[in-house]
BALOBA-1460 file (C-alpha; in Angstrom, 3 decimals):
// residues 338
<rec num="1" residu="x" x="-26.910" y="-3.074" z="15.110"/>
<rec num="2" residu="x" x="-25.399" y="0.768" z="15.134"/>
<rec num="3" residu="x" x="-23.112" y="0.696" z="12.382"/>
<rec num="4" residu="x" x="-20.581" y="2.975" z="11.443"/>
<rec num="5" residu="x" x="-19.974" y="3.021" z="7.884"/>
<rec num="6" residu="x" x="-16.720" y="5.247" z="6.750"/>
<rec num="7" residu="x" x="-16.642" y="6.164" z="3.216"/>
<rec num="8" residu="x" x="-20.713" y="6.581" z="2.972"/>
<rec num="9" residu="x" x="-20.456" y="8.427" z="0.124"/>
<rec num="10" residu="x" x="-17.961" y="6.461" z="-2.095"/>
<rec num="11" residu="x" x="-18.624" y="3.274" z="-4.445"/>
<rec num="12" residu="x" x="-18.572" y="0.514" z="-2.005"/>
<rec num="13" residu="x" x="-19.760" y="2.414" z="0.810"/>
<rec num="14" residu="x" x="-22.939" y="3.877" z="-0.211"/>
<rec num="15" residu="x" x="-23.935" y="0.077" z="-1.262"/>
<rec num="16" residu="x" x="-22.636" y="-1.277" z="1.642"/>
<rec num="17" residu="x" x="-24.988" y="1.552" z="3.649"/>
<rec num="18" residu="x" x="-28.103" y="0.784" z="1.777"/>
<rec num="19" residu="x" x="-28.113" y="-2.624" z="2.548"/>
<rec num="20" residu="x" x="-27.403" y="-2.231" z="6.132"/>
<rec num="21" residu="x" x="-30.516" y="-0.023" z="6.097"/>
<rec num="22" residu="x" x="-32.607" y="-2.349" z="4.040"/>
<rec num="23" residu="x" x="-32.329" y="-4.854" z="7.001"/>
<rec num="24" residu="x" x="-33.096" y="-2.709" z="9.599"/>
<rec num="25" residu="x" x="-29.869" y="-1.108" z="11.276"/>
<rec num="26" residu="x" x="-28.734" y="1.870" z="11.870"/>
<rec num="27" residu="x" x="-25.964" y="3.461" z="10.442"/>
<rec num="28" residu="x" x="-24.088" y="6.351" z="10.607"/>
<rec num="29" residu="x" x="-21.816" y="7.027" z="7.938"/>
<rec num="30" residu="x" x="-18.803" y="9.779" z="7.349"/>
<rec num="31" residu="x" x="-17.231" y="11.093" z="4.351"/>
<rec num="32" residu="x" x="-14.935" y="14.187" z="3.802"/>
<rec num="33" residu="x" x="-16.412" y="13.965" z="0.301"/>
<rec num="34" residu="x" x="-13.222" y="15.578" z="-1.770"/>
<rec num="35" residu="x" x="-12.284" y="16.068" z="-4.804"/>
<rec num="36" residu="x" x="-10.392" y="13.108" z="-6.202"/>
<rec num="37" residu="x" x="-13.443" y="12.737" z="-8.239"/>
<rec num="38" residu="x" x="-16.686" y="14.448" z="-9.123"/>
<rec num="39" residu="x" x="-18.136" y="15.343" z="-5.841"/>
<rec num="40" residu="x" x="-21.823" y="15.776" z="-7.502"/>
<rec num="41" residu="x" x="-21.853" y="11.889" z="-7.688"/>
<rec num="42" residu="x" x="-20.537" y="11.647" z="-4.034"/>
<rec num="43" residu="x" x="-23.617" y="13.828" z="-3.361"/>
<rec num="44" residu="x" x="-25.948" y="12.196" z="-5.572"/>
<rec num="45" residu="x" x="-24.842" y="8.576" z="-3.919"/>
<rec num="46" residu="x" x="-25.944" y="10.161" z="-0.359"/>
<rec num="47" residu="x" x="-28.589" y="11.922" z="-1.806"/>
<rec num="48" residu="x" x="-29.721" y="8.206" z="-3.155"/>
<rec num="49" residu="x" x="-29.097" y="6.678" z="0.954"/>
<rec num="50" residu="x" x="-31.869" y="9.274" z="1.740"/>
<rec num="51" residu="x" x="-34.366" y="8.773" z="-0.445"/>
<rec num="52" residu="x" x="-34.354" y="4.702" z="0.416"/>
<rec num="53" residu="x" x="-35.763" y="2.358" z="2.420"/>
<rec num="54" residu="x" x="-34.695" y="2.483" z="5.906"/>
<rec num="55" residu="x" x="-33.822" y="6.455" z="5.823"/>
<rec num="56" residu="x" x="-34.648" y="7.296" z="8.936"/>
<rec num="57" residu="x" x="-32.467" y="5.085" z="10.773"/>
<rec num="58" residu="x" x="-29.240" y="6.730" z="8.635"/>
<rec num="59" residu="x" x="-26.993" y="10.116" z="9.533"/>
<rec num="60" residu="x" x="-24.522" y="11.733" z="8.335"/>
<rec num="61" residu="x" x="-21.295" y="13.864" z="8.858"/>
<rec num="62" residu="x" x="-19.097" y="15.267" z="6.901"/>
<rec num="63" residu="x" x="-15.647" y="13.996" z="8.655"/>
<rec num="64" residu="x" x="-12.243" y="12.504" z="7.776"/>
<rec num="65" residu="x" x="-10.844" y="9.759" z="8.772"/>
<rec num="66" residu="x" x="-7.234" y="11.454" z="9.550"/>
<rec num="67" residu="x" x="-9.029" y="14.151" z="11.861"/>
<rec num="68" residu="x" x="-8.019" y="12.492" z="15.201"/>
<rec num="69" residu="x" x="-9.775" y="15.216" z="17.286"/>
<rec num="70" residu="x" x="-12.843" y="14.099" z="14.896"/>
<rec num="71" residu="x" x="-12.901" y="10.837" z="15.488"/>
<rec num="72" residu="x" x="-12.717" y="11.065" z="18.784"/>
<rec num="73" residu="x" x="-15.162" y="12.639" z="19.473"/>
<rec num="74" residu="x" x="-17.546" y="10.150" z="16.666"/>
<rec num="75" residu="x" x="-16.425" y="7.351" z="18.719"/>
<rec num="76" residu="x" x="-16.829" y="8.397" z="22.137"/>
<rec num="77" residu="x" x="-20.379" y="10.240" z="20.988"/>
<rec num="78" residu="x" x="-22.403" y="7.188" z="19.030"/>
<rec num="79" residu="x" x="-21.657" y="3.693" z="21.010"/>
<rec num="80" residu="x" x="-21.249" y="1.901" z="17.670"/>
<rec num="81" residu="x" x="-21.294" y="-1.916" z="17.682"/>
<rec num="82" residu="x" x="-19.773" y="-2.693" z="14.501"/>
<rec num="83" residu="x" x="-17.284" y="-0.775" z="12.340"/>
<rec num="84" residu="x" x="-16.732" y="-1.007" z="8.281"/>
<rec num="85" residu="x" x="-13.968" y="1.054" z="7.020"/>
<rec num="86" residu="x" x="-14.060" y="1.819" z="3.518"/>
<rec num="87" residu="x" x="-12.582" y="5.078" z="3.471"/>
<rec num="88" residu="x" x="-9.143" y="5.592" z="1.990"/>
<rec num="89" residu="x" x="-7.127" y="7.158" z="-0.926"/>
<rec num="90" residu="x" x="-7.829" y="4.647" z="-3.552"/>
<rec num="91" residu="x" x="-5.751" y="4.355" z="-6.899"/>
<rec num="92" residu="x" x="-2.344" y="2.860" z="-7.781"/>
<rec num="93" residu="x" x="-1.536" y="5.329" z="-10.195"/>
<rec num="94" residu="x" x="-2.287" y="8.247" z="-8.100"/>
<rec num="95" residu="x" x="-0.112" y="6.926" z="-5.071"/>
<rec num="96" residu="x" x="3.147" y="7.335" z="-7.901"/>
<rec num="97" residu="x" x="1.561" y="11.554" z="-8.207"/>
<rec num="98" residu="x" x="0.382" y="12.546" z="-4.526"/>
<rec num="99" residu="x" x="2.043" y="9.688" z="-2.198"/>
<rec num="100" residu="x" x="1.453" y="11.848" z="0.656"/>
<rec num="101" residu="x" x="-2.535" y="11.831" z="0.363"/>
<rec num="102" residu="x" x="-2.311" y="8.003" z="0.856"/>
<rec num="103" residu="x" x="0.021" y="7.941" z="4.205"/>
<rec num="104" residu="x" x="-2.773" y="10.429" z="5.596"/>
<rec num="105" residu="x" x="-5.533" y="8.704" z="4.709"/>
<rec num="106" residu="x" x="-4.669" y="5.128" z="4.391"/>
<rec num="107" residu="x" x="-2.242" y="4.763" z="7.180"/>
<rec num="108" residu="x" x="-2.860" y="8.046" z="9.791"/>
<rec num="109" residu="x" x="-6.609" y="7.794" z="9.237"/>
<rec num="110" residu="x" x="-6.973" y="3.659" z="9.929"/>
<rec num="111" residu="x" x="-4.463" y="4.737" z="13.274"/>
<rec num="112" residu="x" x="-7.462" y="6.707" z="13.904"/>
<rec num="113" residu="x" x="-10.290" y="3.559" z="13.235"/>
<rec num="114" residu="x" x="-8.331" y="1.390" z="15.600"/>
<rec num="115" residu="x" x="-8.363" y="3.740" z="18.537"/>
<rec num="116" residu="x" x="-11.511" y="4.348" z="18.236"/>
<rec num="117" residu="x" x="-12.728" y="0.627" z="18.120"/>
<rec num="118" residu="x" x="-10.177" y="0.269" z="20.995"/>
<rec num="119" residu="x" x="-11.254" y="2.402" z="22.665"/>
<rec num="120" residu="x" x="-15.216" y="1.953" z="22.232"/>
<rec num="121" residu="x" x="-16.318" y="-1.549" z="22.546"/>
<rec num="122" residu="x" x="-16.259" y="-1.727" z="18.765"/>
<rec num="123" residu="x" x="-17.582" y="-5.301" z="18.384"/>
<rec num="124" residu="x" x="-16.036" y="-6.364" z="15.401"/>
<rec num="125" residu="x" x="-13.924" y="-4.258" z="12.450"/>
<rec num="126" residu="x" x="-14.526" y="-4.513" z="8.970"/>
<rec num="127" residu="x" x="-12.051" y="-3.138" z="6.457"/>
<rec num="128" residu="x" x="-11.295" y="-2.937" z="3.122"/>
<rec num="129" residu="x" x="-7.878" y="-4.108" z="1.956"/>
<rec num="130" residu="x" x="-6.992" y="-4.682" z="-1.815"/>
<rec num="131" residu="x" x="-5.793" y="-7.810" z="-4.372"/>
<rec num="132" residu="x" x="-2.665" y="-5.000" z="-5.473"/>
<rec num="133" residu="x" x="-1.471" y="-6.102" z="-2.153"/>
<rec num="134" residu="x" x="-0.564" y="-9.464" z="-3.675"/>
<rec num="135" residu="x" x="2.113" y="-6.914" z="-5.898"/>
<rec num="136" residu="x" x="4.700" y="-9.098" z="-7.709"/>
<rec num="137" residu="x" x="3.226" y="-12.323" z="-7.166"/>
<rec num="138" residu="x" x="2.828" y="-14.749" z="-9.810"/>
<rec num="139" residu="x" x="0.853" y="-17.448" z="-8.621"/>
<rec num="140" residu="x" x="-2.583" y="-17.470" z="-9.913"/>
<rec num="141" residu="x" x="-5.233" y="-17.641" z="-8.488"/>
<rec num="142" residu="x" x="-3.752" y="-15.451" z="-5.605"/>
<rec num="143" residu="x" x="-4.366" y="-16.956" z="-2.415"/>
<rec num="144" residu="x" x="-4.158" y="-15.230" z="1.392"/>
<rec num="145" residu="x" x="-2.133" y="-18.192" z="2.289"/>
<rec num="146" residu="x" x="0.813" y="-16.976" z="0.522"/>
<rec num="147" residu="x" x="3.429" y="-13.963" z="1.246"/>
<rec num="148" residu="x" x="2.768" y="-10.610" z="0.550"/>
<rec num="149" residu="x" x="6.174" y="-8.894" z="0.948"/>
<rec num="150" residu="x" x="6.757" y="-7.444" z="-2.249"/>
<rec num="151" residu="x" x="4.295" y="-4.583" z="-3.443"/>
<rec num="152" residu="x" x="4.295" y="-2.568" z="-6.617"/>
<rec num="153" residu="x" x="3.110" y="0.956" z="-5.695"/>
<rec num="154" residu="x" x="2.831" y="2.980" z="-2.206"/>
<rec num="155" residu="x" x="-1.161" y="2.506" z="-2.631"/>
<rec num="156" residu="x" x="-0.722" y="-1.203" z="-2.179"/>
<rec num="157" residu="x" x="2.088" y="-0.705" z="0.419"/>
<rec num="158" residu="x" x="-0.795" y="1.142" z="2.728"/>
<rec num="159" residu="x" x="-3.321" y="-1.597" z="2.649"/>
<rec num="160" residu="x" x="-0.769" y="-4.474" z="3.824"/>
<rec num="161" residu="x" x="0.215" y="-1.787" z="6.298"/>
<rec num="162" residu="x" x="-3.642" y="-1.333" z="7.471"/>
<rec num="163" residu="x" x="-3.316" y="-5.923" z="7.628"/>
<rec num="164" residu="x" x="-0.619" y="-5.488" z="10.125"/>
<rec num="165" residu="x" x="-1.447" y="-2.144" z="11.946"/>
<rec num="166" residu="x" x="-5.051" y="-4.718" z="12.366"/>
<rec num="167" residu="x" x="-3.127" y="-7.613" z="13.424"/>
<rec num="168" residu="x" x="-1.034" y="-5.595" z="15.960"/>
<rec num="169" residu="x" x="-4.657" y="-4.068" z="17.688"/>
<rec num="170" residu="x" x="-6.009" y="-8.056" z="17.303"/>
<rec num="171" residu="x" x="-3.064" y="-9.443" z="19.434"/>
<rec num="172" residu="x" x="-2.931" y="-6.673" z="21.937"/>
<rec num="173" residu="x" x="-6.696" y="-5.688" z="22.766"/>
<rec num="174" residu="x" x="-8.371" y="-8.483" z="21.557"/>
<rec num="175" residu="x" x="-10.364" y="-6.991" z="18.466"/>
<rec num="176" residu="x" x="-11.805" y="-8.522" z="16.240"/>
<rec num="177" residu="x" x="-10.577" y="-7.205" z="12.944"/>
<rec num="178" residu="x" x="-11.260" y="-8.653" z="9.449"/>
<rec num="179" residu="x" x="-9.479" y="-7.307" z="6.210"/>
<rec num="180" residu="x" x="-10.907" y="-8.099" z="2.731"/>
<rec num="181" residu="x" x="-8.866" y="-7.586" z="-0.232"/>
<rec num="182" residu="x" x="-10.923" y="-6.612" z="-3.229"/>
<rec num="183" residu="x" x="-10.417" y="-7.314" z="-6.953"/>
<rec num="184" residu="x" x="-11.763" y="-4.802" z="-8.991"/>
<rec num="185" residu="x" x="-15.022" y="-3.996" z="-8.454"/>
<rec num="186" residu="x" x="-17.632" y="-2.674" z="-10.651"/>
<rec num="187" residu="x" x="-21.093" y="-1.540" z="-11.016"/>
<rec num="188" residu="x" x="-23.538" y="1.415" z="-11.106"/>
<rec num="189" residu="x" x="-22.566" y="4.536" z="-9.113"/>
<rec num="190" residu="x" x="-18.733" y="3.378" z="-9.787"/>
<rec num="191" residu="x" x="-15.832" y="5.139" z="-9.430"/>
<rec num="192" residu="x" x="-15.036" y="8.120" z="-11.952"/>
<rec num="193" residu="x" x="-11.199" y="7.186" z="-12.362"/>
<rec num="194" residu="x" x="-11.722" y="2.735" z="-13.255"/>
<rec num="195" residu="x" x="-11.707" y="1.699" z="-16.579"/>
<rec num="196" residu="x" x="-15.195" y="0.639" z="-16.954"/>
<rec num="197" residu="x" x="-16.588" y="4.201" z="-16.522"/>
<rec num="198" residu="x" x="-13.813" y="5.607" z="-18.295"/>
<rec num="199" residu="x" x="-14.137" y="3.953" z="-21.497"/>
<rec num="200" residu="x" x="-17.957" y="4.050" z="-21.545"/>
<rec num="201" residu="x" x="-17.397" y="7.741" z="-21.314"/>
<rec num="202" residu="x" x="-15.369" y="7.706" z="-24.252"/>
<rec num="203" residu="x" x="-16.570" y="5.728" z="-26.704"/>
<rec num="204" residu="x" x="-20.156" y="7.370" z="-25.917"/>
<rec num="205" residu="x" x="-18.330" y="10.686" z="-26.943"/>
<rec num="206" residu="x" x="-16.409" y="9.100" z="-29.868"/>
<rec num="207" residu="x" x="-13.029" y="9.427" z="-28.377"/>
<rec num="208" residu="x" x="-10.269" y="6.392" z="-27.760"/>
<rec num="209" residu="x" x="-9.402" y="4.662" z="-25.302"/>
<rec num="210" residu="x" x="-6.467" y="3.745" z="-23.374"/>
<rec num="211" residu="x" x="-5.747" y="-0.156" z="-23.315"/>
<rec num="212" residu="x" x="-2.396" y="-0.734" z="-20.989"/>
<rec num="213" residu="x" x="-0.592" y="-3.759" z="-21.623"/>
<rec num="214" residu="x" x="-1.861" y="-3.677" z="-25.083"/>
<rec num="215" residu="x" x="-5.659" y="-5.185" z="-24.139"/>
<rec num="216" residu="x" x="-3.698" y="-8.768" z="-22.537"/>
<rec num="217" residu="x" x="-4.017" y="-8.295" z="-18.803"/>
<rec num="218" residu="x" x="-6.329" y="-10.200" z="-16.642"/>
<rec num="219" residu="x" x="-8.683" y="-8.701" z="-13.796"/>
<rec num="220" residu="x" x="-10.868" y="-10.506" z="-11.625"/>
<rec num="221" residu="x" x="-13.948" y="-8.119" z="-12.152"/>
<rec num="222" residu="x" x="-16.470" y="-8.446" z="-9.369"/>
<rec num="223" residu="x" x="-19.713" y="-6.914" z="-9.168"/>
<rec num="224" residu="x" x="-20.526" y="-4.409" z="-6.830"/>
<rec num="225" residu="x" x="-24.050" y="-6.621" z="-5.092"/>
<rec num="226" residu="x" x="-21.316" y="-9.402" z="-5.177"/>
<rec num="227" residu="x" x="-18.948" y="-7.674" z="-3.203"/>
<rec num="228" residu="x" x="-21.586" y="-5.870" z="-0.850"/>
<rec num="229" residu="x" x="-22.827" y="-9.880" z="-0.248"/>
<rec num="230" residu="x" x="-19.678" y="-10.670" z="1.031"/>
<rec num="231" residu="x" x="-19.108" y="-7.577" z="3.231"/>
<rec num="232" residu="x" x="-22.237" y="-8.312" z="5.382"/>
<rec num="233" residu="x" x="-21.871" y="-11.848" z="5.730"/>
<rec num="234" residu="x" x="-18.335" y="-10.870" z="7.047"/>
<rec num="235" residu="x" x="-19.405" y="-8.517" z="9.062"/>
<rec num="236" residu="x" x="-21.995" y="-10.667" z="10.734"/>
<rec num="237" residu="x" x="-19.357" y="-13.399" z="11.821"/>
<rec num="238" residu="x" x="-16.643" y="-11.444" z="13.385"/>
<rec num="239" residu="x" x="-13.177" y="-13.125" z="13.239"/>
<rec num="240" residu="x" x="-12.130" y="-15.798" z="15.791"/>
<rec num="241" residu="x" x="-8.769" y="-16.756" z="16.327"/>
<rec num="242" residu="x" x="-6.989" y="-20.165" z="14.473"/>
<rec num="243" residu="x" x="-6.604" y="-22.685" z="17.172"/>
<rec num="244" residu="x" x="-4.061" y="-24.472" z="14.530"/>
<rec num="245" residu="x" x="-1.678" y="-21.313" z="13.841"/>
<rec num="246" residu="x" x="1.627" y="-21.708" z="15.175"/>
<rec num="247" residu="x" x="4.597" y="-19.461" z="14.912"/>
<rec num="248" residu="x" x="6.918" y="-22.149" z="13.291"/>
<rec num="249" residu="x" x="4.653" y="-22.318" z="10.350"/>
<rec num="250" residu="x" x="2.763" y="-19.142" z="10.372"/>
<rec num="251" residu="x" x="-0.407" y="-18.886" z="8.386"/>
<rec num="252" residu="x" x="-0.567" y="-15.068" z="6.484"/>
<rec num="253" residu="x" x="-4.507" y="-15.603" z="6.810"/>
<rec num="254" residu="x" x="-5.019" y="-16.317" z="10.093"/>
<rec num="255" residu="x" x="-3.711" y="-15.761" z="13.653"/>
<rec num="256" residu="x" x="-3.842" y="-16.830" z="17.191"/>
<rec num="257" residu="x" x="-5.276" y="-13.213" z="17.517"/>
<rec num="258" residu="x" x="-9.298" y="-12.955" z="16.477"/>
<rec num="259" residu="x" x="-7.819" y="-11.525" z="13.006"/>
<rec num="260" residu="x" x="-8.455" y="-12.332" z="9.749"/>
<rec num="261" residu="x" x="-7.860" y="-11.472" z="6.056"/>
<rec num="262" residu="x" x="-9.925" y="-12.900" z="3.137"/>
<rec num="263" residu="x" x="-9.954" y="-12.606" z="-1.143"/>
<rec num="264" residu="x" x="-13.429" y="-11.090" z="-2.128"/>
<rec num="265" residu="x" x="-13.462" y="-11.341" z="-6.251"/>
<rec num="266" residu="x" x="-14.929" y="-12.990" z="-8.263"/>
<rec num="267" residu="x" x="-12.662" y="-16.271" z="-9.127"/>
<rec num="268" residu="x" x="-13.679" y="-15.919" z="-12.992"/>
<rec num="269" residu="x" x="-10.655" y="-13.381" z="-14.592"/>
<rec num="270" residu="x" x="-11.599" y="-11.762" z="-17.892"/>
<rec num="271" residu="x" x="-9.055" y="-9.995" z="-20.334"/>
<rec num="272" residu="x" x="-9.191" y="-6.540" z="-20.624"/>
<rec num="273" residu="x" x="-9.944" y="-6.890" z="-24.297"/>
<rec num="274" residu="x" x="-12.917" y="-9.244" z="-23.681"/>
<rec num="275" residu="x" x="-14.119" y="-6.543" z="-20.499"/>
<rec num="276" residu="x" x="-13.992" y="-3.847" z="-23.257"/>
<rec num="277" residu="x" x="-15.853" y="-6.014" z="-25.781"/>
<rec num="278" residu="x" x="-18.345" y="-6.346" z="-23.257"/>
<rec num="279" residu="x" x="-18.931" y="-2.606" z="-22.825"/>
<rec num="280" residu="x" x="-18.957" y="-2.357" z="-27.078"/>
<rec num="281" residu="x" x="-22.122" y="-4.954" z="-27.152"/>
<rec num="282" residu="x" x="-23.748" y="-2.759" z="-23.956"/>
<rec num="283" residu="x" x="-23.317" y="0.554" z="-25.974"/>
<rec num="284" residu="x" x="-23.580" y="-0.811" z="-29.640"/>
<rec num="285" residu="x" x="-20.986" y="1.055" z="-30.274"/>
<rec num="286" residu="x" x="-17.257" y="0.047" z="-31.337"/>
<rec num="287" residu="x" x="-14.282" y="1.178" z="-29.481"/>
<rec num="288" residu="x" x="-11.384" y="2.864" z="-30.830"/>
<rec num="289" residu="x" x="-8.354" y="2.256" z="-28.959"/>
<rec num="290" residu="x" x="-4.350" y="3.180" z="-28.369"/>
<rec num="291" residu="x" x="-2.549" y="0.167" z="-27.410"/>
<rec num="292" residu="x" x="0.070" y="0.786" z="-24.986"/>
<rec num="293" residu="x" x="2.644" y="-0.739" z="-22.363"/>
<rec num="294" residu="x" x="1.556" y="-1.750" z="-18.908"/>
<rec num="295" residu="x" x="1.617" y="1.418" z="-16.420"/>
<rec num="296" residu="x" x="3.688" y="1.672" z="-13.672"/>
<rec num="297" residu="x" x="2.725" y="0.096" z="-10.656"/>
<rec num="298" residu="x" x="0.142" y="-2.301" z="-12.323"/>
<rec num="299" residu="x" x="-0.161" y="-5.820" z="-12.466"/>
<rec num="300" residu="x" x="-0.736" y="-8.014" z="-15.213"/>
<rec num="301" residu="x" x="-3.251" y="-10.036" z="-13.735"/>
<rec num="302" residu="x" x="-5.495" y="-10.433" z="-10.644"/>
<rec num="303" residu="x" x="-7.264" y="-13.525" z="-10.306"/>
<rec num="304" residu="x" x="-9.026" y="-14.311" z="-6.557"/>
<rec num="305" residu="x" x="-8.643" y="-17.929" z="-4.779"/>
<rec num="306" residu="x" x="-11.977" y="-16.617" z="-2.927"/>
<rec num="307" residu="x" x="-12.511" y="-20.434" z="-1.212"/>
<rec num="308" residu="x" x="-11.635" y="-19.197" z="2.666"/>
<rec num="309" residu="x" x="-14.390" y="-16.710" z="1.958"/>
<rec num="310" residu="x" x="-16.809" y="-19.430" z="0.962"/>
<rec num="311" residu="x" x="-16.243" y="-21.873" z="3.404"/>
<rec num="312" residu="x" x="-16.105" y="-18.890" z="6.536"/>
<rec num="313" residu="x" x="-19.606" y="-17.636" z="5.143"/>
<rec num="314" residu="x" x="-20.769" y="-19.485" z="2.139"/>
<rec num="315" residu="x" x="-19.907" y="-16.477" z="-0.153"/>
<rec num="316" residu="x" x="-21.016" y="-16.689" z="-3.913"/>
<rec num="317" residu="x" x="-20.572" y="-14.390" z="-6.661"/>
<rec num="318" residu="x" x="-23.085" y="-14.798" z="-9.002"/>
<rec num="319" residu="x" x="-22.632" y="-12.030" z="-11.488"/>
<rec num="320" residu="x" x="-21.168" y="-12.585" z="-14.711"/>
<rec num="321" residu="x" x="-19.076" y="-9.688" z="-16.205"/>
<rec num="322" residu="x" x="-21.306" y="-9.616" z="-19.642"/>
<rec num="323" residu="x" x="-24.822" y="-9.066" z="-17.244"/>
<rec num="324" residu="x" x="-22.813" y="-6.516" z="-14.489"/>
<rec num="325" residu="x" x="-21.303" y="-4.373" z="-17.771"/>
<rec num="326" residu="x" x="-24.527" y="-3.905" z="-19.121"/>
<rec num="327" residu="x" x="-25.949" y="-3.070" z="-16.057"/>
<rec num="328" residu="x" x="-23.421" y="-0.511" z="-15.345"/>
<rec num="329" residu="x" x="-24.123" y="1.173" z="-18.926"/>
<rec num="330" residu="x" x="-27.895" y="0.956" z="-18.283"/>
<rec num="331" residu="x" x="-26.873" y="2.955" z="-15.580"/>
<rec num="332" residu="x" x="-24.666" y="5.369" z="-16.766"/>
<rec num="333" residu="x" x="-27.055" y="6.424" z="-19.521"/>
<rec num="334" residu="x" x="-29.899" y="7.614" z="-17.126"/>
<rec num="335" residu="x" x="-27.841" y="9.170" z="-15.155"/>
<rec num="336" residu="x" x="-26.140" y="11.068" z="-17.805"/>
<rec num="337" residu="x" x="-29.046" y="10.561" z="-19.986"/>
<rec num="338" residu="x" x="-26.596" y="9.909" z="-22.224"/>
């Protein structure tokens, strides 16, 4: 297949490109590669794509997502069969200091995805939501079946936007559009700005760490091979419509429209505490840390129902959090040499 990968150079996107390559399609992938975080790693994650298996049948541009005249053009110039839309403005915290970044990004930018798929013949449209979306929700584990209507920060407000903005293109043009709403992923070539990377940075260079909630939230930590697993399966089985939904008892999952949304985690939560005790044994080195309150905007816990995932394409997380950690910090310390 011609893919079109957006976000090529970020976390989950430079993953989810290598794999695509590895099998044998081709994939073009875009990135406007700011400055939210250190753009060397951005560079070094394409640099990585290049350098792999399967190189040839990858390109790249330099593009964002909001850039309407951009995308147009992308679309109308490539023919791409299948989409997967990782860009966006990630970060809760970051939504409460620049909210405006994530209404370009999250919500103008996907405007621009959906025409273009529209437009294009776009077989199917991958995308990534997120578990904040589940905001002040207290049943655990979190399932799509239940309402979403009350987020916590603008961040999460976007990606339940980008579910229904989806759902509206479903309905009315018939694309296929499937969301999945990540918990917390991790892994080599992370993100900068999560905890993981944070406090291996720290307690590498002696300094302390800061544990929100005082150390007793939950996350559902799911490696990134995990995660990239689940993306391809998805994208390989585009959604269908529900023959069962019905209006008088409306499913939040499903649809009578080929639209879907899905948990991807990995069904195991882990206390922060126990994540940062995991990153201690990794380093052999003990963590110093300030206790605080839980940050605005945050969640206590995340914890993925992730069984409409398995039974739509047998998905199976297989990492535990002790074995992904240490890979992560294997990582980390080459690349840093550190």
């Amino acid at each position: 297949m011609k893919v079109l990968v957006t976000g090529a150079a970020g976390f989950i996107g430079s993953h989810v490109t290598l794999r695509l390559l590895e099998r044998g399609d081709e994939v073009v992938g875009i990135d406007n590669l700011n400055d939210y975080y250190d753009v060397s790693l951005k560079e070094a994650r394409l640099e990585r794509i290049r350098e792999s298996q399967g190189a040839e049948c990858f390109s790249f541009e330099k593009l964002d997502v909001e850039d309407r005249q951009g995308m147009e053009r992308l679309f109308s110039g490539q023919g791409f069969d299948r989409v997967v839309h990782l860009a966006a403005q990630a970060g809760v915290r970051y939504s409460i200091e620049n909210p405006r970044a994530y209404i370009d990004s999250n919500i103008v930018g996907f405007l621009n995805i959906l025409e273009g798929c529209r437009h294009h013949g776009v077989e199917h449209l991958v995308y990534a939501s997120s578990s904040s979306v589940y905001g002040a929700n207290e049943t655990m584990p979190f399932s799509e079946h239940d309402n979403i209507d009350h987020p916590l920060s603008l961040y999460a407000a976007t990606k339940k936007s980008n579910e229904l903005m989806a759902h509206t293109y479903s309905h009315l043009y018939n694309l296929p559009t499937t969301g999945l709403r990540f918990f917390t992923v991790y892994g080599p070539w992370g993100r900068p700005d999560m905890a993981l990377f944070l406090f291996t940075r720290a307690i590498l260079e002696g300094r302390p760490i800061d544990v929100f909630n005082y150390g007793k939230h939950r996350r559902d930590f799911t490696y990134i091979d995990d995660i990239v697993e689940g993306v391809i399966r998805t994208l390989d089985k585009p959604a269908d419509p529900n023959p069962a939904w019905t209006g008088k008892t409306p499913d939040p999952a499903t649809s009578k429209a080929p639209w879907r949304v899905f948990n991807i985690g990995n069904q195991r939560p882990v206390e922060l505490l126990t994540y940062i005790d995991c990153i201690e044994k990794a380093l052999g080195k003990k963590a110093e840390m300030n206790l605080l309150p839980l940050q605005p905007g945050d969640v206590p816990d995340t914890y993925a129902d992730v069984e409409s995932l398995v039974e739509w394409v047998d998905y199976k997380p297989s990492v535990p959090v002790e074995e992904g950690v240490a890979r992560f910090v294997q990582w980390y310390q080459t690349f840093y040499k550190s």
